[in-house]
N, CA, C and O atoms as CSV, one atom per row, in Angstrom:
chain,resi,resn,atom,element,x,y,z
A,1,UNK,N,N,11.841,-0.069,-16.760
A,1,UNK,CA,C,12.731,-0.062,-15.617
A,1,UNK,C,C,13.946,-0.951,-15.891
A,1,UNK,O,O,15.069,-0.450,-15.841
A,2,UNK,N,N,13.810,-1.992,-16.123
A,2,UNK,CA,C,14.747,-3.345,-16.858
A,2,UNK,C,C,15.796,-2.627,-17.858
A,2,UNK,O,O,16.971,-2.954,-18.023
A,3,UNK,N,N,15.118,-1.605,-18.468
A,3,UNK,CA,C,16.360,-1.218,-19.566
A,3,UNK,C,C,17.328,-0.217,-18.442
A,3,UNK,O,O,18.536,-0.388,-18.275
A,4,UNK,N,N,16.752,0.518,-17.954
A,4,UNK,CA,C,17.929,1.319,-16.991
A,4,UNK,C,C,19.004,0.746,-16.142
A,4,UNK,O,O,18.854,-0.178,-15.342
A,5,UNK,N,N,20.349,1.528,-16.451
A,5,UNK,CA,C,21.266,1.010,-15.264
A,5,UNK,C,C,21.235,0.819,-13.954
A,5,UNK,O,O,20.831,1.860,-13.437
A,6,UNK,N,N,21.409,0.197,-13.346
A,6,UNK,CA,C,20.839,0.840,-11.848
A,6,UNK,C,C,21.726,2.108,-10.799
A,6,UNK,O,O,21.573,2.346,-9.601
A,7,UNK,N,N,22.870,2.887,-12.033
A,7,UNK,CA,C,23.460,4.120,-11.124
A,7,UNK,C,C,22.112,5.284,-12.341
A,7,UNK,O,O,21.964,6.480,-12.093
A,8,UNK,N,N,21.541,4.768,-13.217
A,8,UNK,CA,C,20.509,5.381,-13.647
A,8,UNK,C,C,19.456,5.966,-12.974
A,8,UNK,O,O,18.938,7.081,-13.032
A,9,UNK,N,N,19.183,4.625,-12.098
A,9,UNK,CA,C,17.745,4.201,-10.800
A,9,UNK,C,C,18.492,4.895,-9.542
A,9,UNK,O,O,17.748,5.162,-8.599
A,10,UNK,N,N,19.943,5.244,-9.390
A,10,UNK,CA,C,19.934,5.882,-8.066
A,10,UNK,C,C,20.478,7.181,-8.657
A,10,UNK,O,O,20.591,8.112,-7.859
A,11,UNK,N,N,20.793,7.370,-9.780
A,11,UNK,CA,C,20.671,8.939,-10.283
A,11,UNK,C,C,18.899,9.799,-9.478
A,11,UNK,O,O,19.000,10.833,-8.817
A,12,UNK,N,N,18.067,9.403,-9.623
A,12,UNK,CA,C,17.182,9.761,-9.568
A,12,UNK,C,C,16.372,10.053,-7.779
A,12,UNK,O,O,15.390,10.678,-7.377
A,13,UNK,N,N,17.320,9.302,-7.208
A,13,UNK,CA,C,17.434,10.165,-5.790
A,13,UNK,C,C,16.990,8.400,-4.806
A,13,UNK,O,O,16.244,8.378,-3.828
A,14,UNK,N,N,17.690,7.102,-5.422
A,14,UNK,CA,C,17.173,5.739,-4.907
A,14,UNK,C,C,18.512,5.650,-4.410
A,14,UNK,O,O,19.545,6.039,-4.956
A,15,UNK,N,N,18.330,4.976,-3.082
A,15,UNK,CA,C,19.964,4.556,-2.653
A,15,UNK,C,C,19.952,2.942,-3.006
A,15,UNK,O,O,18.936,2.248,-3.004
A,16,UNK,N,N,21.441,2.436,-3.345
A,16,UNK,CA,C,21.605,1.134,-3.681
A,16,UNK,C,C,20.570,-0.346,-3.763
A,16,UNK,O,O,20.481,-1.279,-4.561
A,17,UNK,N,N,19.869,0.035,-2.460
A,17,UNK,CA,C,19.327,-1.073,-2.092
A,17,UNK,C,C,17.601,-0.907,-2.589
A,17,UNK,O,O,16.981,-1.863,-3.054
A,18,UNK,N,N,16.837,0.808,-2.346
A,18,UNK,CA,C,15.906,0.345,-3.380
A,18,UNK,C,C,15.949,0.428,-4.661
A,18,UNK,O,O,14.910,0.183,-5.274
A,19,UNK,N,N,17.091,0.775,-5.358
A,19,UNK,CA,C,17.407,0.628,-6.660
A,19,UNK,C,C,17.484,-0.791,-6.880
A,19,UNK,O,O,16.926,-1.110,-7.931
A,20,UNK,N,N,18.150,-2.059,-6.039
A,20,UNK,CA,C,17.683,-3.349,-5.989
A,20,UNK,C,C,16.326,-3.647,-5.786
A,20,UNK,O,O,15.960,-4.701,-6.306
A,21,UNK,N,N,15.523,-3.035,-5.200
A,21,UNK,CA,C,13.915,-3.669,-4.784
A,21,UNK,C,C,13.726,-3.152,-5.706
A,21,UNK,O,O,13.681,-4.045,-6.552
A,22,UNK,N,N,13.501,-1.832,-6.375
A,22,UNK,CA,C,12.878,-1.914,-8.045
A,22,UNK,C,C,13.204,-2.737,-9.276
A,22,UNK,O,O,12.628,-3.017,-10.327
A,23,UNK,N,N,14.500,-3.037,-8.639
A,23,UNK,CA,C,14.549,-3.882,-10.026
A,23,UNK,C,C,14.290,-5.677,-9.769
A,23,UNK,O,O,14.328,-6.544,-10.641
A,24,UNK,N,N,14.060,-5.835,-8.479
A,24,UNK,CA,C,13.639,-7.122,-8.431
A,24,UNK,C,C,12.095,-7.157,-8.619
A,24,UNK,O,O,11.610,-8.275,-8.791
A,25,UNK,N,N,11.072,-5.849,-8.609
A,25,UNK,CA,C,10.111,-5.586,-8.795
A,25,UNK,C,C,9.902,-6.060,-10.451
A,25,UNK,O,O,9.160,-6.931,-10.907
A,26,UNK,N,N,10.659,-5.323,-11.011
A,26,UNK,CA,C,10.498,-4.962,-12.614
A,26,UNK,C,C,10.932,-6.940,-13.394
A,26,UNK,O,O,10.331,-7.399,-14.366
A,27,UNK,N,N,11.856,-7.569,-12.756
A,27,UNK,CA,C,12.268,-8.811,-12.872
A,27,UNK,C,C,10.364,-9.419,-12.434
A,27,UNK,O,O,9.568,-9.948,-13.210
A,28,UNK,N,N,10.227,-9.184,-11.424
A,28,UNK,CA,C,9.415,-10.138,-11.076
A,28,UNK,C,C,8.147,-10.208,-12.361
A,28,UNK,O,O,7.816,-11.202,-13.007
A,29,UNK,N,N,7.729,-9.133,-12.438
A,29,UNK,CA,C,6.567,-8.411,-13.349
A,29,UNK,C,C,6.818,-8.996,-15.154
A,29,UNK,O,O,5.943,-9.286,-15.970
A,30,UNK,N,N,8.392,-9.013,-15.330
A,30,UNK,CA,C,8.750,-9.659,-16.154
A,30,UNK,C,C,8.531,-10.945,-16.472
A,30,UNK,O,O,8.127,-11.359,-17.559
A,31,UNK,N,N,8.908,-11.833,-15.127
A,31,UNK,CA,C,9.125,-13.509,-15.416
A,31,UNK,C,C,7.533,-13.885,-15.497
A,31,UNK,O,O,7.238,-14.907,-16.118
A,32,UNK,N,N,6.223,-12.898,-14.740
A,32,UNK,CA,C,5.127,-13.099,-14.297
A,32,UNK,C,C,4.441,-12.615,-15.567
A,32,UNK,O,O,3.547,-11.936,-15.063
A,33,UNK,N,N,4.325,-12.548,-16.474
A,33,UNK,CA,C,3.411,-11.214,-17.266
A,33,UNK,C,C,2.123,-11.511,-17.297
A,33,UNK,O,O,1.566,-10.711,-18.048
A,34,UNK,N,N,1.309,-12.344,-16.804
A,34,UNK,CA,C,0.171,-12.181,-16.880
A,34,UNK,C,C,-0.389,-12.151,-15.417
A,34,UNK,O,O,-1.588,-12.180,-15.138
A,35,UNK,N,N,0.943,-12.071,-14.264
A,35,UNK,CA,C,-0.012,-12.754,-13.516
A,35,UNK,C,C,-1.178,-11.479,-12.418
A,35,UNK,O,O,-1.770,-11.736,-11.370
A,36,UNK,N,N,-1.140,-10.329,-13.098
A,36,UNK,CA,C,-2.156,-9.320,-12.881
A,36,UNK,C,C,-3.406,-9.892,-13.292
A,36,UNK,O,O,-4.329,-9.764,-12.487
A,37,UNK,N,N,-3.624,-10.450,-14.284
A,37,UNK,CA,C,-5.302,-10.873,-14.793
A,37,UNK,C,C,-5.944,-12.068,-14.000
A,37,UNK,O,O,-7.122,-12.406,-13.893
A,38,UNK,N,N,-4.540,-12.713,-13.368
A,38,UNK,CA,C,-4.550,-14.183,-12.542
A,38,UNK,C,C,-5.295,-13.109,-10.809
A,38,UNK,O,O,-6.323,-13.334,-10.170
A,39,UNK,N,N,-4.093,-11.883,-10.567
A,39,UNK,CA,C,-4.642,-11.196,-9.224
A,39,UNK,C,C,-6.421,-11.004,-9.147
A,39,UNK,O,O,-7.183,-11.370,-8.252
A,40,UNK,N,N,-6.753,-10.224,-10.563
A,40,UNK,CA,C,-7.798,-9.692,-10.414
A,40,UNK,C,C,-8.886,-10.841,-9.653
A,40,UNK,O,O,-9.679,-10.443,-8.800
A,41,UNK,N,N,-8.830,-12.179,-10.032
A,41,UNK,CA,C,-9.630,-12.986,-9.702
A,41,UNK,C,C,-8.916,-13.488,-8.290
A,41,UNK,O,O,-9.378,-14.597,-8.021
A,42,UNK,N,N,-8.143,-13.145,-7.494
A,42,UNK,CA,C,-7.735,-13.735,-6.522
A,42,UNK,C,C,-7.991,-12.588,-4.753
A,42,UNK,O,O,-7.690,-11.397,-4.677
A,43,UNK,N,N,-8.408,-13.173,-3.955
A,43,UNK,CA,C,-8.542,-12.635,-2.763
A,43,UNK,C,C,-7.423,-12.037,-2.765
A,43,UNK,O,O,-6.428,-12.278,-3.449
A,44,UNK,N,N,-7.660,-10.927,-1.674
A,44,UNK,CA,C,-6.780,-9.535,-1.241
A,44,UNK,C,C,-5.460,-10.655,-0.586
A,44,UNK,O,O,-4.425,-10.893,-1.209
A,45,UNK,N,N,-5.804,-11.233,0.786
A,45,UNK,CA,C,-4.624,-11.591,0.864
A,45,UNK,C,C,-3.924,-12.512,0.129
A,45,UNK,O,O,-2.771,-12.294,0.502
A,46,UNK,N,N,-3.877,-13.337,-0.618
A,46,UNK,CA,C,-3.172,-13.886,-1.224
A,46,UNK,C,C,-2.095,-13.580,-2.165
A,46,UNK,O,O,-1.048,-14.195,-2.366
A,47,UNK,N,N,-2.721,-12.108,-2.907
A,47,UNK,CA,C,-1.984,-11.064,-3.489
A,47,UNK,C,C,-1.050,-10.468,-2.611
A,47,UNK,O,O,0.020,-10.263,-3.184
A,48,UNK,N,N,-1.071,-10.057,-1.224
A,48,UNK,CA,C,-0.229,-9.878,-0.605
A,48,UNK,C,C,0.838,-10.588,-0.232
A,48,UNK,O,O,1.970,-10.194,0.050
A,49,UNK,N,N,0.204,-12.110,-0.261
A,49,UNK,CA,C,1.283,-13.057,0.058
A,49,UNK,C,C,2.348,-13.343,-1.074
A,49,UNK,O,O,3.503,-13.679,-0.808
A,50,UNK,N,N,1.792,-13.157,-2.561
A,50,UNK,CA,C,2.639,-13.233,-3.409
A,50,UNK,C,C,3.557,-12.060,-3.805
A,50,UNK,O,O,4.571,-12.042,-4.502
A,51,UNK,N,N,2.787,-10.927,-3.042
A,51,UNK,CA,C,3.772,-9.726,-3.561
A,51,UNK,C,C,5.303,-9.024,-2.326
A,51,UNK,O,O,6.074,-8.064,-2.309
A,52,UNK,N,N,5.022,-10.168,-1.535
A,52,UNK,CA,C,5.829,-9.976,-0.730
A,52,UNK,C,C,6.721,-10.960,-0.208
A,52,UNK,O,O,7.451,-10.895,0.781
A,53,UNK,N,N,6.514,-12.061,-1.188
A,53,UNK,CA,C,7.430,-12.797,-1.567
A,53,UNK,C,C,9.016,-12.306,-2.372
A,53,UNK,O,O,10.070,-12.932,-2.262
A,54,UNK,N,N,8.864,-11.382,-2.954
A,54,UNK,CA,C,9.532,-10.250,-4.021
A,54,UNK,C,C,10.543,-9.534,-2.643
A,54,UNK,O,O,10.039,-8.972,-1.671
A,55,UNK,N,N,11.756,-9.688,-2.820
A,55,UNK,CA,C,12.681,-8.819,-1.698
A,55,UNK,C,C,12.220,-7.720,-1.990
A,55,UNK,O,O,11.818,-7.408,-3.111
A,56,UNK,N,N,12.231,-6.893,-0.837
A,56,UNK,CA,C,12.454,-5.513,-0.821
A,56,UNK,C,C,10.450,-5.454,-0.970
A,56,UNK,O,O,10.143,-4.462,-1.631
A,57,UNK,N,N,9.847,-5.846,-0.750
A,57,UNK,CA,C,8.199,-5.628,-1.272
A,57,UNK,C,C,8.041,-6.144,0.278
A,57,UNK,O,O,8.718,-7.091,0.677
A,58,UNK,N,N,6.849,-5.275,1.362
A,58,UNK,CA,C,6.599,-5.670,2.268
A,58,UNK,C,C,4.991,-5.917,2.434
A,58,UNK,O,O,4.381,-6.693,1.698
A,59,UNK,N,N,4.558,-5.390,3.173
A,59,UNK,CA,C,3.023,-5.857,3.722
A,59,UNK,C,C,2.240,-4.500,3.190
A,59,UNK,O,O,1.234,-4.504,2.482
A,60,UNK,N,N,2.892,-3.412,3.664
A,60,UNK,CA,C,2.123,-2.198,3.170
A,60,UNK,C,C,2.587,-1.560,1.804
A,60,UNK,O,O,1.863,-0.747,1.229
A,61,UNK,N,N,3.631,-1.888,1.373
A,61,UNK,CA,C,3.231,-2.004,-0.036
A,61,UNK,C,C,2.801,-2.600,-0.932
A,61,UNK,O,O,2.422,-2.199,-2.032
A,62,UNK,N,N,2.833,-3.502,-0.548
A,62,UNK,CA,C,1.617,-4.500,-1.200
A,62,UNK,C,C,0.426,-4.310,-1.083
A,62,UNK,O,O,-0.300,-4.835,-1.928
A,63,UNK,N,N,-0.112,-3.595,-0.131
A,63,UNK,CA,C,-1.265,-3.202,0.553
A,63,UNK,C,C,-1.767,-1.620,-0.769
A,63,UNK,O,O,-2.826,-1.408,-1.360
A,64,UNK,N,N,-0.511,-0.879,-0.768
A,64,UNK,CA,C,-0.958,0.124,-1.631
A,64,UNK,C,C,-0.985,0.093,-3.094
A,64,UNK,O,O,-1.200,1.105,-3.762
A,65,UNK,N,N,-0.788,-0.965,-3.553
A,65,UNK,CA,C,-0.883,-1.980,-4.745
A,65,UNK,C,C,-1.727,-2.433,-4.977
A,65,UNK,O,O,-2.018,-2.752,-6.130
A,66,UNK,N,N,-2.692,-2.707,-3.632
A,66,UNK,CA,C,-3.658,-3.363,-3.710
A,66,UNK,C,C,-5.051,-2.386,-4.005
A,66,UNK,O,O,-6.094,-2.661,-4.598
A,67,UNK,N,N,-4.526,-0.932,-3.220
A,67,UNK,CA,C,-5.995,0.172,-3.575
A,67,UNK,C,C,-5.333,0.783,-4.580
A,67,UNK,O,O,-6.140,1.089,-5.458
A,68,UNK,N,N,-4.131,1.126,-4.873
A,68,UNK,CA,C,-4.344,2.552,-5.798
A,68,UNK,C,C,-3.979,1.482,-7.303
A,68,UNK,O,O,-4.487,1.951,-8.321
A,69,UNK,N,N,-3.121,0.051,-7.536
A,69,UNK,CA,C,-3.430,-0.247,-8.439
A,69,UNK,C,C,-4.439,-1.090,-9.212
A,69,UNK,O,O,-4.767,-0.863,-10.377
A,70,UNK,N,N,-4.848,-1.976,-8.536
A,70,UNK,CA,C,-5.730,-3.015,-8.239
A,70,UNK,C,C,-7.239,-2.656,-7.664
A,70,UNK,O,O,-8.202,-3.420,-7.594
A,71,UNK,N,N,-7.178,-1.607,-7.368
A,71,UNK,CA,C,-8.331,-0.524,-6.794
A,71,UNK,C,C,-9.185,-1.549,-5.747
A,71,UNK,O,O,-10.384,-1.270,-5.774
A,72,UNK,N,N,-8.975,-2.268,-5.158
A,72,UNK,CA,C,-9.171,-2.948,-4.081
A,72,UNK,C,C,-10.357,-2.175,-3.387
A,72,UNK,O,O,-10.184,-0.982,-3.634
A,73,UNK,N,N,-11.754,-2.397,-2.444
A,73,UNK,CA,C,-12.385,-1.437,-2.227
A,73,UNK,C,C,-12.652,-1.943,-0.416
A,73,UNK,O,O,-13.593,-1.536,0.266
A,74,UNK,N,N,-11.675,-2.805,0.015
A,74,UNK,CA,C,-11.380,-3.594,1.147
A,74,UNK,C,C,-10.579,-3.262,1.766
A,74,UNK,O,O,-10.863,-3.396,2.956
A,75,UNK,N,N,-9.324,-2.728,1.537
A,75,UNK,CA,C,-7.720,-2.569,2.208
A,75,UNK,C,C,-8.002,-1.802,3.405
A,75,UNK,O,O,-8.575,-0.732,3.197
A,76,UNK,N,N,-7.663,-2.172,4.942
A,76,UNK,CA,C,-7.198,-1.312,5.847
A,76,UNK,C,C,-5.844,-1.552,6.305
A,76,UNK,O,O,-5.538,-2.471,7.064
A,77,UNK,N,N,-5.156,-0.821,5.891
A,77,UNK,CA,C,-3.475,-0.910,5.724
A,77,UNK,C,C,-2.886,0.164,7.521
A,77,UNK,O,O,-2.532,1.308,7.805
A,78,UNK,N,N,-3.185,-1.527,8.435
A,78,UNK,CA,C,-3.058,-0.974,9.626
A,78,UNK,C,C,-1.791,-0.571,10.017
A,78,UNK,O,O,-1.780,-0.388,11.235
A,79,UNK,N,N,-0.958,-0.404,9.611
A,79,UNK,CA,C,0.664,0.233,10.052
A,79,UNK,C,C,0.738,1.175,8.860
A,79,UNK,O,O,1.678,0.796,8.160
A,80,UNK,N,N,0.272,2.014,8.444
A,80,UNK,CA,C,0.096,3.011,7.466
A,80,UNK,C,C,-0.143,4.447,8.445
A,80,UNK,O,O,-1.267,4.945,8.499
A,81,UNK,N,N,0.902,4.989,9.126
A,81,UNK,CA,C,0.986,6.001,9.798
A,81,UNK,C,C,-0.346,7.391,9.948
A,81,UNK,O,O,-1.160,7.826,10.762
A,82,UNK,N,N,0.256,7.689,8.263
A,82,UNK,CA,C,-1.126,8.621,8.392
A,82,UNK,C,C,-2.359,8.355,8.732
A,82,UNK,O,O,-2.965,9.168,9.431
A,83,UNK,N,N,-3.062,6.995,8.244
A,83,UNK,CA,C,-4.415,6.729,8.932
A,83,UNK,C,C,-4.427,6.404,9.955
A,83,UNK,O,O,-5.458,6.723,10.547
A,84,UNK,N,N,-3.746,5.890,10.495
A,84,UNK,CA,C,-3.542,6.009,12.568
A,84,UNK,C,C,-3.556,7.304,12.878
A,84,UNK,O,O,-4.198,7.586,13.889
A,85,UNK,N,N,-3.069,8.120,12.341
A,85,UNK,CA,C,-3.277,9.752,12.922
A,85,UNK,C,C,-4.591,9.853,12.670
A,85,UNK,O,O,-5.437,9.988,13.555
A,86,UNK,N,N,-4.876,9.782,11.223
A,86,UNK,CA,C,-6.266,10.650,11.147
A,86,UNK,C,C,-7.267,9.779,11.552
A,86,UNK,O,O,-8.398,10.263,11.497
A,87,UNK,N,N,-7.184,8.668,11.931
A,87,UNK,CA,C,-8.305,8.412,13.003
A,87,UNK,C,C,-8.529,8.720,14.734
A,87,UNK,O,O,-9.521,8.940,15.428
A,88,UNK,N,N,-6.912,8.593,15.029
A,88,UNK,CA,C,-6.473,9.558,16.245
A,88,UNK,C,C,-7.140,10.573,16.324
A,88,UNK,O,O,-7.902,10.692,17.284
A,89,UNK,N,N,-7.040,11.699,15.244
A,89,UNK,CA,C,-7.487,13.403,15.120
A,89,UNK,C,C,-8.934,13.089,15.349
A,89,UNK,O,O,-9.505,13.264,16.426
A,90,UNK,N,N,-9.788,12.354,13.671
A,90,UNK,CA,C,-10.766,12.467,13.480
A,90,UNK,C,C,-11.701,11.860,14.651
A,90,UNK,O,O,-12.777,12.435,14.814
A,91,UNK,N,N,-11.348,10.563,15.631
A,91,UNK,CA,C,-12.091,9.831,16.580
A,91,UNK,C,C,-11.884,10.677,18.076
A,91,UNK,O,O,-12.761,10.613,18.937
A,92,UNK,N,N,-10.808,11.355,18.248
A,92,UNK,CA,C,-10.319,11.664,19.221
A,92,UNK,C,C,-9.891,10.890,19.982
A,92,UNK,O,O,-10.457,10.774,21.069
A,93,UNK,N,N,-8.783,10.123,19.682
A,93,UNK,CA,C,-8.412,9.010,20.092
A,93,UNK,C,C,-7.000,9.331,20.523
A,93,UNK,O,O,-6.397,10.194,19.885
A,94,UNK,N,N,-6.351,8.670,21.636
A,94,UNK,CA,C,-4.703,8.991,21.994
A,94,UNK,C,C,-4.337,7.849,21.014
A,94,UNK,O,O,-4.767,6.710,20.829
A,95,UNK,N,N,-3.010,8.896,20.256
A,95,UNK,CA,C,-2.311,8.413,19.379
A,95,UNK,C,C,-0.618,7.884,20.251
A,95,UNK,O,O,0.060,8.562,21.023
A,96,UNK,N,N,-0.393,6.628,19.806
A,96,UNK,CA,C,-0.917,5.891,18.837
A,96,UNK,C,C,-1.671,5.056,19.725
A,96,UNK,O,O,-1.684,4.910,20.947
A,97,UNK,N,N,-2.527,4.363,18.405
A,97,UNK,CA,C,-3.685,3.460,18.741
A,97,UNK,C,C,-3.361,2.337,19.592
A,97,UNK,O,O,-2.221,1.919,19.392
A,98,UNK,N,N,-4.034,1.704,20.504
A,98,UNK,CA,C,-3.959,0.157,20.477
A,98,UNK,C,C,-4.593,-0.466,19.636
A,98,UNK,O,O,-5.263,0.024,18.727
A,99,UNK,N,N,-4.348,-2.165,19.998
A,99,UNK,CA,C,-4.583,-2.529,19.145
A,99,UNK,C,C,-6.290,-3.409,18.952
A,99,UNK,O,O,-6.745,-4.157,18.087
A,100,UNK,N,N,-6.852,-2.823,20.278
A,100,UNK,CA,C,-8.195,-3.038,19.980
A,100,UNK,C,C,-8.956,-2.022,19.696
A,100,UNK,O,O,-10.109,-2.337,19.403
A,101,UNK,N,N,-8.616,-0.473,19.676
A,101,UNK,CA,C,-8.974,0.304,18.496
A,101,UNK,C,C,-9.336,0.181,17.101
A,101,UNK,O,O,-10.287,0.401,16.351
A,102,UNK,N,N,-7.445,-0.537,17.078
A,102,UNK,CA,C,-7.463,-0.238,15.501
A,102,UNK,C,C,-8.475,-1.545,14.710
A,102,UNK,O,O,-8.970,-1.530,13.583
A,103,UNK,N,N,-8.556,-2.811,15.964
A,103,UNK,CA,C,-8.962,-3.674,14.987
A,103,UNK,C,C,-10.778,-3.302,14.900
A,103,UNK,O,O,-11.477,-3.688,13.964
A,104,UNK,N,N,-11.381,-2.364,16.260
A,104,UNK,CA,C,-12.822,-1.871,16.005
A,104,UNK,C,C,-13.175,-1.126,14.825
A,104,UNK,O,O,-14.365,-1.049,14.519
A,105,UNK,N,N,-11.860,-0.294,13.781
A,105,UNK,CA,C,-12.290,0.413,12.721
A,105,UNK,C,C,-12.284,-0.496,11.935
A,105,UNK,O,O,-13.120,-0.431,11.033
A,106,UNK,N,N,-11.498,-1.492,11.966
A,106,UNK,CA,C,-11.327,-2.464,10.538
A,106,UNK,C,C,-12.147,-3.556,10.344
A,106,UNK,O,O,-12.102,-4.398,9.448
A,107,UNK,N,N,-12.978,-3.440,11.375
A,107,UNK,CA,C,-14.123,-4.320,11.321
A,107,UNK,C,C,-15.328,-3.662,11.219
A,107,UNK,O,O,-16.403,-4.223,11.008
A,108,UNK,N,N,-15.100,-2.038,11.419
A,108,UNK,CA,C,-16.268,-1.456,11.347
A,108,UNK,C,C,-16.582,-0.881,9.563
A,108,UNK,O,O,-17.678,-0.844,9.002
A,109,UNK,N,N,-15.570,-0.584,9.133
A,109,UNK,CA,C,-15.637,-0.458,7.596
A,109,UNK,C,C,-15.664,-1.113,6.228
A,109,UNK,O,O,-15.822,-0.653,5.098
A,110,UNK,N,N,-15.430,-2.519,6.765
A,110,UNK,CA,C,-16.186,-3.390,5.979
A,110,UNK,C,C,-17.157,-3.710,5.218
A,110,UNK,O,O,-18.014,-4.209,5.948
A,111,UNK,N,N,-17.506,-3.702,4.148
A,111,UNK,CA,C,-16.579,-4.065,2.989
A,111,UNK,C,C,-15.951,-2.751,2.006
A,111,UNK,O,O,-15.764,-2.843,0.793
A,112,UNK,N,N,-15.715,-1.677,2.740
A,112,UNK,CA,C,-15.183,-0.329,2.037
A,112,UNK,C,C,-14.446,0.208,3.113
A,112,UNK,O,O,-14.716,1.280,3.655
A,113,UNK,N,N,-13.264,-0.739,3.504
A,113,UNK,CA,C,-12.255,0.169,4.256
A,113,UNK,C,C,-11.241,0.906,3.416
A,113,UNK,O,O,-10.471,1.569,4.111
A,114,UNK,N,N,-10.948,1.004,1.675
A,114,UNK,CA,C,-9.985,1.422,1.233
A,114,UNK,C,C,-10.499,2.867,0.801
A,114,UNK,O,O,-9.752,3.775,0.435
A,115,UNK,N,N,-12.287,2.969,0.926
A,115,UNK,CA,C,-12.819,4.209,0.971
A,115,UNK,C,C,-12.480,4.967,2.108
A,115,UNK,O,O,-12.128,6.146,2.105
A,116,UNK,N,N,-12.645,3.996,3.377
A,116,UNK,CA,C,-12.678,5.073,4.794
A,116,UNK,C,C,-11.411,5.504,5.050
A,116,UNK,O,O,-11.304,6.473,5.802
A,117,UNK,N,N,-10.271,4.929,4.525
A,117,UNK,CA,C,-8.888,5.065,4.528
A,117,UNK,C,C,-8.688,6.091,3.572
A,117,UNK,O,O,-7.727,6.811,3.845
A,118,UNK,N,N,-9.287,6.374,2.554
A,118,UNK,CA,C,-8.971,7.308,1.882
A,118,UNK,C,C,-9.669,8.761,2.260
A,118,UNK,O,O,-9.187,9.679,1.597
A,119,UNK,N,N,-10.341,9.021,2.864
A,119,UNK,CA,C,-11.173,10.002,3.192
A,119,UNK,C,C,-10.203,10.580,4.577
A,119,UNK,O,O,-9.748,11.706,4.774
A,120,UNK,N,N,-10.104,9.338,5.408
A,120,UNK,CA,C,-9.321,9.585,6.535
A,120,UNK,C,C,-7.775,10.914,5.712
A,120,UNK,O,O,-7.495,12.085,5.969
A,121,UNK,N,N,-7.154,9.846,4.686
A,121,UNK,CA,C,-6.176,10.375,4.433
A,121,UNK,C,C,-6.148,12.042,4.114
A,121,UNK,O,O,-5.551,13.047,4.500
A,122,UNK,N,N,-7.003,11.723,3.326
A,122,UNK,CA,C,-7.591,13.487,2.408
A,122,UNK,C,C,-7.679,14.152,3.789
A,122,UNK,O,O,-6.903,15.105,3.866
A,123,UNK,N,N,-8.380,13.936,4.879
A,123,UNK,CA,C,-8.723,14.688,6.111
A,123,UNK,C,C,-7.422,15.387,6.754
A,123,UNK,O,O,-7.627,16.479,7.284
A,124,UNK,N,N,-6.160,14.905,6.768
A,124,UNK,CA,C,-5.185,15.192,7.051
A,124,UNK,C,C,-4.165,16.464,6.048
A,124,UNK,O,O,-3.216,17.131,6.461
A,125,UNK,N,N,-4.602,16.461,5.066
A,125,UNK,CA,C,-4.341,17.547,3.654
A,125,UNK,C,C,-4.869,18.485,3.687
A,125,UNK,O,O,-6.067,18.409,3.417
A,126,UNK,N,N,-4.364,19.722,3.988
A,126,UNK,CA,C,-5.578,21.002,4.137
A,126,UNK,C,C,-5.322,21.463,3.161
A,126,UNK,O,O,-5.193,22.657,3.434
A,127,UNK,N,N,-5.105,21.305,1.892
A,127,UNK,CA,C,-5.301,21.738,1.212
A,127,UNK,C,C,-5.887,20.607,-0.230
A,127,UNK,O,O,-5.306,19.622,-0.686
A,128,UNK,N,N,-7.281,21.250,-0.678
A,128,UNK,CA,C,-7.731,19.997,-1.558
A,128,UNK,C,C,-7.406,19.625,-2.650
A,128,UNK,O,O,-7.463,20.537,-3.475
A,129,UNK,N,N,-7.115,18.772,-3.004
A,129,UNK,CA,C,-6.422,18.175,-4.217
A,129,UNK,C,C,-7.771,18.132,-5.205
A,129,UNK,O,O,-8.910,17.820,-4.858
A,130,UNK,N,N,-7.175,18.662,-6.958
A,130,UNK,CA,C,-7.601,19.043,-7.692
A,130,UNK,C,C,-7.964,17.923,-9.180
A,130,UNK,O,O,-7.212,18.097,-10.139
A,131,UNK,N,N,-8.733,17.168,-9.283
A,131,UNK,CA,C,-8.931,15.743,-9.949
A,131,UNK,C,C,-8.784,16.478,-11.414
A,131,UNK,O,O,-8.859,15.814,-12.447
């Protein structure tokens, strides 16, 4: 990412500013290089707290950093739209949630909410994705 220009990074369909958050991403990952082997041993939130230290890096992406790279098997990434729906659909619940709903699922899926979040998600895809 570091070697590209950044009218390179908005060639590719990024407007100005996340062409800046990727590359303060790619800087950060740079000045840090080990500090993935440092995450693996570190609680979920704390990783969040450091990854959103990084401009342009917020709570829920850090959050999806946390399951799809870090494979996290904990994450309920409560402002993550689609799983507020598909627990809406799947619970029969009026969308959108409050917020003593949302906090009864995230206490109810413990210690595998990044499973129930993912199932939720797939539930919303009618058509099945092919591994």
């Amino acid at each position: 990412m570091l070697r590209l220009k950044k009218r390179e990074i908005k060639k590719c369909g990024f407007s100005e500013q996340k062409a800046n958050y990727l590359l303060n991403l790619a800087n950060f990952f740079k000045k840090n290089k080990n500090i993935e082997k440092k995450w693996k041993k570190t609680e979920d939130e704390k990783v969040i707290e450091g990854l959103i230290k990084i401009k342009g890096i917020g709570r829920w992406t850090a959050e999806m950093f946390l399951i799809f790279y870090l494979l996290r098997p904990n994450i309920f990434p409560q402002s993550d739209i689609g799983l507020l729906k598909a627990i809406s659909i799947n619970y029969n619940l009026k969308y959108p949630l409050n917020d003593k709903d949302i906090n009864k699922f995230k206490k109810k899926w413990v210690p595998w909410s990044t499973v129930a979040t993912w199932y939720l998600w797939r539930s919303l895809d009618p058509i099945p994705v092919k591994y």
